[in-house]
N, C-alpha and C positions, 0 to 999 in steps of 0.2 A: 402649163409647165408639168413636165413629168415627175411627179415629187412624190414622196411618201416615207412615212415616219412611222416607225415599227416598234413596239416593247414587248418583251420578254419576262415572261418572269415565274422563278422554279424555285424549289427549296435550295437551288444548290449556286444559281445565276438570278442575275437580273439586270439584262443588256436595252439599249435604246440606240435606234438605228435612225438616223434621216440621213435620207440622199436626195439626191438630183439629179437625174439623166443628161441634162442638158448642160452640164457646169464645165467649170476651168479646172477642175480636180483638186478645188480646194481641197484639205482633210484637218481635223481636230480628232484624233481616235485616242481613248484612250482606256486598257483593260487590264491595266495590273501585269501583264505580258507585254513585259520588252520588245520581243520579239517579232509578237503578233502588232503590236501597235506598227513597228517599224516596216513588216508586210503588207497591214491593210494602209498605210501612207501612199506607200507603192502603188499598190491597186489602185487609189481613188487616183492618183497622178497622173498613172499612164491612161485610165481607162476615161478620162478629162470625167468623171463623178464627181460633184461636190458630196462628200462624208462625214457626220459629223457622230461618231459613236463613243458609248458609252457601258462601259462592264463592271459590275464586280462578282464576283465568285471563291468560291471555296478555295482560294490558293493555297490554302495549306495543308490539302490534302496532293493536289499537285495540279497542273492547271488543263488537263482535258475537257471538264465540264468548260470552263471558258472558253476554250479554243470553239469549241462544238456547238454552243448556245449562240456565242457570238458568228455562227456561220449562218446559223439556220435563223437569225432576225435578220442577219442583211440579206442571205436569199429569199425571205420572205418579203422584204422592202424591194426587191428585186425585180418580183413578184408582178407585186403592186403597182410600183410605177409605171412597167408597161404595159399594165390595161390590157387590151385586148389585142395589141401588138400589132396593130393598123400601122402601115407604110415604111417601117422597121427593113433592114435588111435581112435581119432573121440569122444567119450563119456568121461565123469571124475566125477568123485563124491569122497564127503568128508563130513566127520560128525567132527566140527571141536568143541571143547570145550574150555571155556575163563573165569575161573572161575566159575561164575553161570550160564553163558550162554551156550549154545550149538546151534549150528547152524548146517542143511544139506543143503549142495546142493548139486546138482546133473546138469548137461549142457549136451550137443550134438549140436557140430558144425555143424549144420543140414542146415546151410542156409536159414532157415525158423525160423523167430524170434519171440519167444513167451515166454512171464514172466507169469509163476505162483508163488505169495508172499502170503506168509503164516506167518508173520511176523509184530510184531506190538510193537509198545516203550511204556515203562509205563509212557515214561515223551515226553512232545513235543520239547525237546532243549538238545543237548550237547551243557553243553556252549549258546553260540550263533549257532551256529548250529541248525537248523531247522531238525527233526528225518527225517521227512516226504520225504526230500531231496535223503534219503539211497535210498526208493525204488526208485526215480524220476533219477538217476544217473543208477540204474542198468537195468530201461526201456531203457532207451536211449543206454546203453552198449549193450544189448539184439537184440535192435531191427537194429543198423548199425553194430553188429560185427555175425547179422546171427545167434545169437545163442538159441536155446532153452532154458532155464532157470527155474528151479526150487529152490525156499529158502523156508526154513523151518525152525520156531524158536522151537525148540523143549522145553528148557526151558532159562529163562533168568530172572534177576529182576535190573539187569542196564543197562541202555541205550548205556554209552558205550560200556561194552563188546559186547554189541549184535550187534553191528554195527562193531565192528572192527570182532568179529569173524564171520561174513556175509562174508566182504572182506575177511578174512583170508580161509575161507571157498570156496571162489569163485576160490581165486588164488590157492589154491589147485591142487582143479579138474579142474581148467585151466592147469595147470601143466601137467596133466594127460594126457588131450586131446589134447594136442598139440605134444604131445611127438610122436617119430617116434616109429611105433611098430614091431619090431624087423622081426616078422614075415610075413608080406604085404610089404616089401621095395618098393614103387611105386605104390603100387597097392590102388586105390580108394576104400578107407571102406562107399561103397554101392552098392546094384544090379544096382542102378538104372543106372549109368554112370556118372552121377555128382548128385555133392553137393554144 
């Protein structure tokens, strides 16, 4: 099983990540953030992850250390689970629609972490939610979970769909790329010899 169980722990956070690559996108998330809980459900749902996380942090100064802490233990669990990323399909992409929004992304498990955001909110707040935070959670996912990253707001005119179908988007073409590809059983999808 592709499993791995991740802890974090700062003066300001201190998050616990277990996932499952191979799951029905069970989720139990839960970080003091409304919001983010309500995203990462998302994520583990469509991307079929079993997730079961765990945060507390400094909410009352505002909640970016949790957004950010909690990005960088799951792409660390991200990580981890796929080892050395034997037989994987390696790339995913998804153009995901949420009403008026439309979201692509496109990823590669490349090992080398790099966000391009294309992506920007009409409003500065879900809620209390701070917008700013979406991309600030998906650097942090990008850059411990290895992955190259591309979001693309293609169109949108609320805040929340664009953010929920970012996530909805992401876990997609997570889905994609982690999946075993029928034809490489074992075999590393690159010349190079690793990834």
């Amino acid at each position: 099983m592709r499993t791995a169980t991740v802890t974090r722990k700062t003066n300001e956070t201190e998050v616990s990540v277990t996932l499952g690559l191979d799951g029905t996108g069970r989720h139990d998330c839960r970080t003091g953030v409304g919001f983010l809980d309500h995203m990462l459900d998302q994520l583990a749902r469509h991307s079929l992850i079993d997730l079961t996380l765990r945060a507390t942090g400094d909410l009352h100064i505002d909640d970016h250390h949790t957004v950010e802490d909690t990005a960088i233990a799951l792409g660390q669990a991200l990580a981890q689970a796929l080892g050395d990323k034997r037989g994987i399909r390696r790339y995913g992409h998804f153009a995901l629609v949420m009403d008026d929004a439309r979201v692509d992304v496109a990823l590669d498990l490349s090992g080398r972490p790099f966000l391009v955001w294309n992506l920007a909110f009409p409003t500065p707040a879900i809620g209390s939610f701070a917008t700013e935070l979406v991309r600030e959670f998906f650097q942090a996912l990008a850059s411990h979970g290895g992955i190259t990253l591309h979001v693309d707001l293609v169109h949108g005119l609320n805040s929340h769909h664009i953010a929920e179908a970012a996530f909805k988007a992401f876990a997609r073409a997570l889905r994609m790329a982690v999946e075993a590809d029928p034809r490489s059983a074992g075999i590393l999808p690159s010349t190079k010899g690793t990834l």
